[in-house]
DOBAKE-601407 format. One line per 8 residues: number of its first residue (from 1); for each residue x, y, z of C-alpha. Coordinates in steps of 0.2 Angstrom, whole numbers, always signed. Each point is the difference from the previous one (the first is absolute). Example, Ala and Ser with C-alpha at 12.3 -4.5 7.8 and 13.67 -1.06 7.14 Angstrom:
2
1) +62 -22 +39  +6 +17 -3
***
This chain:
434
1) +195 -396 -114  +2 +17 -7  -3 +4 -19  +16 +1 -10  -4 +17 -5  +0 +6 +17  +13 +15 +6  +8 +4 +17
9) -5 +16 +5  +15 +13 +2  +6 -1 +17  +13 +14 +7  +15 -5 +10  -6 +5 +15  -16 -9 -2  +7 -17 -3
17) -9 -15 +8  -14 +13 +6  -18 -3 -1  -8 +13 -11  -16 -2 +9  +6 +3 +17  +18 +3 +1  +2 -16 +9
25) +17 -15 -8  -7 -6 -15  +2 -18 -4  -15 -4 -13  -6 +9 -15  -19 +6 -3  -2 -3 -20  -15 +18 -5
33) -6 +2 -18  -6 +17 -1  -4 +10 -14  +11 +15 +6  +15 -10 -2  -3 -5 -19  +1 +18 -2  +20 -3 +4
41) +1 -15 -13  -15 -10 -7  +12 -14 -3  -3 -9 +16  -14 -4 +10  +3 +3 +17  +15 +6 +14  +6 -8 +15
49) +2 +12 +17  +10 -5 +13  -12 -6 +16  +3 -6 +19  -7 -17 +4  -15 +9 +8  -5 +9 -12  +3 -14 -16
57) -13 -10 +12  -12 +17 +0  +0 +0 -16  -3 -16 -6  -22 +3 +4  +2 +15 -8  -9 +0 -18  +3 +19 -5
65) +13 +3 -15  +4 +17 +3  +17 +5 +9  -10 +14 +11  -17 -14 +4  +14 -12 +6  +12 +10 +10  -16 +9 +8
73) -8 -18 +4  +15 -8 +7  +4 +18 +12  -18 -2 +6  +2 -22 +5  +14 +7 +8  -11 +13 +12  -12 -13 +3
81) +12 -14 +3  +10 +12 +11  -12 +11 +8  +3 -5 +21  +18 +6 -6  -5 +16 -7  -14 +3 +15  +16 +3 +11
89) +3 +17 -9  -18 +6 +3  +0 -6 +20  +17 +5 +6  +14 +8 -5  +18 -4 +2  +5 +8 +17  -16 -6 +7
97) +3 -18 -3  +18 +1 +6  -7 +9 +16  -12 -14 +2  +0 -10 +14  -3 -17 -11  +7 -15 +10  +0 -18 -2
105) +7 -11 -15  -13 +5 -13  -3 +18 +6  +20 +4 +0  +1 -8 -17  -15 +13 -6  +10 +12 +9  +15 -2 -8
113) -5 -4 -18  -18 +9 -3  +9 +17 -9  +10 -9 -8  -14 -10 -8  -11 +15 -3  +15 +7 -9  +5 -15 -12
121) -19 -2 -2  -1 +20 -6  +15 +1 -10  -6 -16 -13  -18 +10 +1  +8 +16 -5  +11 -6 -12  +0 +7 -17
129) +12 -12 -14  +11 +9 -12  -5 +7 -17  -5 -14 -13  +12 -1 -12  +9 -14 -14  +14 -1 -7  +2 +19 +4
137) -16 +5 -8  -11 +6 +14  -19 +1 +2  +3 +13 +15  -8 -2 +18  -16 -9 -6  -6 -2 +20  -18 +4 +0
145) -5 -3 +17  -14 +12 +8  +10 +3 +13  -8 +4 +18  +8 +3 +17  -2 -5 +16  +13 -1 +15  +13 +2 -13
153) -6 -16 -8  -4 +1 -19  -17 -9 -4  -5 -3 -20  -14 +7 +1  -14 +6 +14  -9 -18 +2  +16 -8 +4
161) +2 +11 +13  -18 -2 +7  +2 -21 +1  +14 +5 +9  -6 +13 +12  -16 -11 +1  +11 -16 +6  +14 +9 +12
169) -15 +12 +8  -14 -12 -1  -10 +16 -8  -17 -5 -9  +4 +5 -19  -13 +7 -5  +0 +11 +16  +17 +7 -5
177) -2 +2 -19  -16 +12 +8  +13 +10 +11  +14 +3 -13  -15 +4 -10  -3 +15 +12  +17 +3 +4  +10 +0 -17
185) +12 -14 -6  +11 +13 +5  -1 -1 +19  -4 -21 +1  +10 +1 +14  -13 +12 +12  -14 -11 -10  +10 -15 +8
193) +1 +8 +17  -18 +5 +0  -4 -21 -2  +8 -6 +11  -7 +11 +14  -18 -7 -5  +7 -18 -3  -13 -10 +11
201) -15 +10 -7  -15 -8 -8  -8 +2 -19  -12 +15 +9  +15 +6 +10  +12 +3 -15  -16 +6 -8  -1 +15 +10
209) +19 +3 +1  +0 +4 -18  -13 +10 -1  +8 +9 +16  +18 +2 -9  -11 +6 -16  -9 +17 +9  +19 +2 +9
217) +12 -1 -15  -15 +13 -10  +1 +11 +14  +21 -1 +2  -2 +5 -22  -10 +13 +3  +11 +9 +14  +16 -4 -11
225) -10 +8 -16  -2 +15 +11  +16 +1 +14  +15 -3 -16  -5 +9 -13  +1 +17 -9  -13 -3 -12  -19 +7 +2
233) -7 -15 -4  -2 -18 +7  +12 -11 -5  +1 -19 +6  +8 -17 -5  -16 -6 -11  +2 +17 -10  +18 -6 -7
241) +3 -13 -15  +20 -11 +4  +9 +1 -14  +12 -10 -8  +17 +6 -10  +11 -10 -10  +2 -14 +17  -4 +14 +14
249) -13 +2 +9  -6 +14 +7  -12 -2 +14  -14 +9 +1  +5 +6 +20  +15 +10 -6  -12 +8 -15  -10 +4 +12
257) +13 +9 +10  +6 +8 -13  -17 +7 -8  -5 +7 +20  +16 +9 +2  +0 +9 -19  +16 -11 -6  +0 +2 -19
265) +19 -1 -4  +16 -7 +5  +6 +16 +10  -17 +0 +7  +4 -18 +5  +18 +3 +6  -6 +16 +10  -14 -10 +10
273) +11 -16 +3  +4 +2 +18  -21 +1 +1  -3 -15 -9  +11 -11 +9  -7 +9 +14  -18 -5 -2  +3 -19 -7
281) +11 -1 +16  -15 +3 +13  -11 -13 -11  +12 -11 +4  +9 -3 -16  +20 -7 +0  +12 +10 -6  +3 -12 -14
289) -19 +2 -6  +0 +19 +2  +14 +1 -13  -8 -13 -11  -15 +15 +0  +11 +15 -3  +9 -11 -14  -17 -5 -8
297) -5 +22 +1  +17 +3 -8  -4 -12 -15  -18 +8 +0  +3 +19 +1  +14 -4 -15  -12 -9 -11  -16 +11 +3
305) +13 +16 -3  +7 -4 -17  -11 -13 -8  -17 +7 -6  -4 -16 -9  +1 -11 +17  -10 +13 +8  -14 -1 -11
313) +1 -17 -4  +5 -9 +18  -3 +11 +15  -18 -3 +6  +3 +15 +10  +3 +12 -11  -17 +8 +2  +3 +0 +19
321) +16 +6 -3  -6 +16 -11  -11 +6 +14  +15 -1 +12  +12 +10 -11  -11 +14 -2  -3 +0 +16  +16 +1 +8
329) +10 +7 -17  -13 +11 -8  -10 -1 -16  +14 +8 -9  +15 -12 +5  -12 -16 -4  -4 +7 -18  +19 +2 -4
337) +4 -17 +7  -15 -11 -1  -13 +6 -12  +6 -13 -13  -8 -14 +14  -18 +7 +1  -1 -6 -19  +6 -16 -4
345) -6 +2 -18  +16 +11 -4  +13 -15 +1  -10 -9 -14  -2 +18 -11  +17 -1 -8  -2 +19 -5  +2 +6 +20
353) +17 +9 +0  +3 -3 +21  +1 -18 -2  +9 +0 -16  +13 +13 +8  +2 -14 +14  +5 -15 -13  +10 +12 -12
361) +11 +2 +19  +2 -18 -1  +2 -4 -18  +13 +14 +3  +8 -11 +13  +0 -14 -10  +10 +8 -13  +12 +6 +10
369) +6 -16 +6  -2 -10 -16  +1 +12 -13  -12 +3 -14  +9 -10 -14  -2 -15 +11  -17 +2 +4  -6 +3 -17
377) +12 -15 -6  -11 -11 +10  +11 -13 +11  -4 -5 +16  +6 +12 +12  +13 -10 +13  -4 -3 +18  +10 +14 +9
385) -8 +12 -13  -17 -5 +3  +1 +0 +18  +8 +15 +2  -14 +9 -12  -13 -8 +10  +5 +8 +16  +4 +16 -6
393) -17 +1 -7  -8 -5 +14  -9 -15 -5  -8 -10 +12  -8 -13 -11  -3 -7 -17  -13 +7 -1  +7 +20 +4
401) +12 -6 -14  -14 -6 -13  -9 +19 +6  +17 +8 -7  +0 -9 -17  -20 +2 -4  +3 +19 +3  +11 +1 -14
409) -7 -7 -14  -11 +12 -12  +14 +14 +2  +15 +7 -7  +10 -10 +15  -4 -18 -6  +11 +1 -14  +15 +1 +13
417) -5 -17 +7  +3 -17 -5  -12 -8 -11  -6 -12 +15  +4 +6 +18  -8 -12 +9  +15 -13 -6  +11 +10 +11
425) -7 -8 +15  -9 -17 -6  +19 -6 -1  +1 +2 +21  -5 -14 +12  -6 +10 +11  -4 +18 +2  +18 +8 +3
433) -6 +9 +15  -8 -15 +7
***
């Protein structure tokens, strides 16, 4: 029986009688109490999202609170539950299994109905509910699934998708974790291949296969480190740090390019695109992930560009970085664009005059989309307001927002802010670029 304080979450017209777990007709309601949602209104305790029947029964073993822990635990009973279904993908494809030659009564039923089922079983997988939200107050998109692919199948996270590589392929686990090890979680589905082609080996056997695919896959870096790159120096995989921006990430394989082939900037990006998609192309990447890269270098570049503070503070390449600049720009272009990166200590020295000429820019921005009397006046600056400042400033995060403000104070400028700045965003549910 559901608690009396207990709210319906808000459901669009066009999602009426739709599972928000996986899209399927809803006909039960899954009560969560999370601690997000009392951020909404800590007047009730918990909120009721609509379910199928499946996924209500999912849910019942389930003893996490949280909206994400729940949604990813019923997604991955699902795989599990489902996996002969989603095996269909990875064996056949479409026109091969309509070109089969399957008779009989069972057969011509597989034949007939076996996409089908790979499909429904996919969509529900994939699905992503609609953004949390009562009574018109939203909590945004609070999905946090680590989100993996494989055969266009969304996994929760990399072990779900090894119990279900391990139980379609019969591959020994430990076995495959050892491959993609080698491989990169990046190309699980060469480290797949390579398994199954080795599948009836023994301990000894797999054994000497690893140590085999270890001496190739150092020898293939080494001729890449050498055959694409501009740069005088080695440069492989294990040389690069991922990094993560706002919710991009930006893999450490398109860094990689990007250091070997002297792309600093954007128009060094734009000029070189036909290459990298190129490149990614004969590794075997889809189109889809080679934009994902070229998306992720935008974001990068942009944020390595104009924000000193991130560079010092966040990129765990920046000293990799500096050797490549000089390299391929010149000492001269790296001291008038990146000198403030090879010492940190000048973002905490509030006398530096580059960093404060970089906040002055955005306090200047500020002002001219609020106005000074209001800033000084102190009121909460509205939501359009705050969001358009935020993007015109180029903040990434809070704490790029919290940089800006710290800058400031002990100078003539903090007079022109409000008393407390950080109110301006403590009244948001969420980040407003989130």
């Amino acid at each position: 029986m559901f608690d009396e304080k207990s709210l319906m979450l808000d459901i669009p017209f066009d999602k009426r009688n739709t599972c928000w777990f996986c899209g399927e007709i809803s006909f039960k309601n899954i009560s969560i109490k999370d601690e997000s949602l009392q951020e909404i209104n800590s007047g009730y305790t918990q909120v009721l999202f609509p379910a199928c029947e499946e996924c209500f029964n999912l849910s019942m073993k389930i003893r996490h609170s949280s909206i994400e822990d729940i949604q990813q635990s019923i997604k991955d009973k699902i795989v599990i539950k489902y996996s002969k279904y989603l095996a269909i993908g990875s064996k056949w494809t479409a026109e091969e299994i309509q070109s089969s030659e399957f008779s009989g009564i069972a057969l011509s039923g597989f034949k007939e109905s076996a996409w089908f089922m790979f499909e429904q079983t996919k969509n529900r997988v994939n699905y992503t509910g609609w953004d949390v939200s009562v009574d018109g107050i939203s909590l945004g998109n609070t999905s946090g699934l680590n989100i993996i692919k494989f055969d266009g199948v969304q996994y929760s996270n990399l072990n779900e998708l090894l119990n279900y590589l391990v139980k379609t392929f019969s591959i020994d686990k430990s076995f495959l974790r050892q491959v993609i090890d080698i491989y990169g979680e990046e190309n699980i589905v060469q480290a797949v291949k390579y398994c199954r082609l080795i599948i009836h080996f023994d301990e000894e056997e797999r054994k000497s296969a690893l140590d085999d695919l270890r001496s190739s896959k150092k020898e293939e870096d080494a001729l890449l480190s050498k055959e694409h790159s501009i740069l005088n120096f080695s440069l492989t995989k294990n040389d690069i740090f991922e990094c993560k921006i706002n919710k991009t990430v930006i893999p450490s394989d398109a860094i990689l390019w990007a250091m070997r082939n002297g792309i600093v900037t954007l128009n060094d990006l734009d000029n070189n695109e036909g290459g990298m998609f190129q490149y990614f192309e004969e590794k075997g990447l889809s189109d889809n992930k080679i934009f994902a890269y070229f998306n992720a270098l935008e974001i990068y570049l942009d944020k390595r560009n104009h924000s000193p503070s991130w560079r010092s503070i966040n990129d765990s390449n920046i000293e990799l970085w500096e050797k490549i600049i000089r390299f391929v720009k010149g000492n001269r272009y790296f001291e008038d664009n990146f000198q403030l990166t090879s010492d940190s200590s000048k973002l905490i020295n509030e006398s530096d005059d580059e960093y404060l000429k970089e906040s002055l820019e955005k306090l200047l921005i500020l002002e001219s989309i609020v106005g000074v009397k209001a800033i000084k006046s102190g009121n909460v600056i509205s939501s359009s307001q705050m969001k358009e400042f935020i993007f015109e400033a180029d903040f990434y995060d809070i704490e790029d927002y919290e940089l800006f403000f710290d800058s400031i104070y002990g100078h003539d400028y903090e007079e022109l802010l409000p008393k407390d700045p950080f109110l301006q965003y403590k009244h948001w549910k969420t980040w407003p670029i989130e």
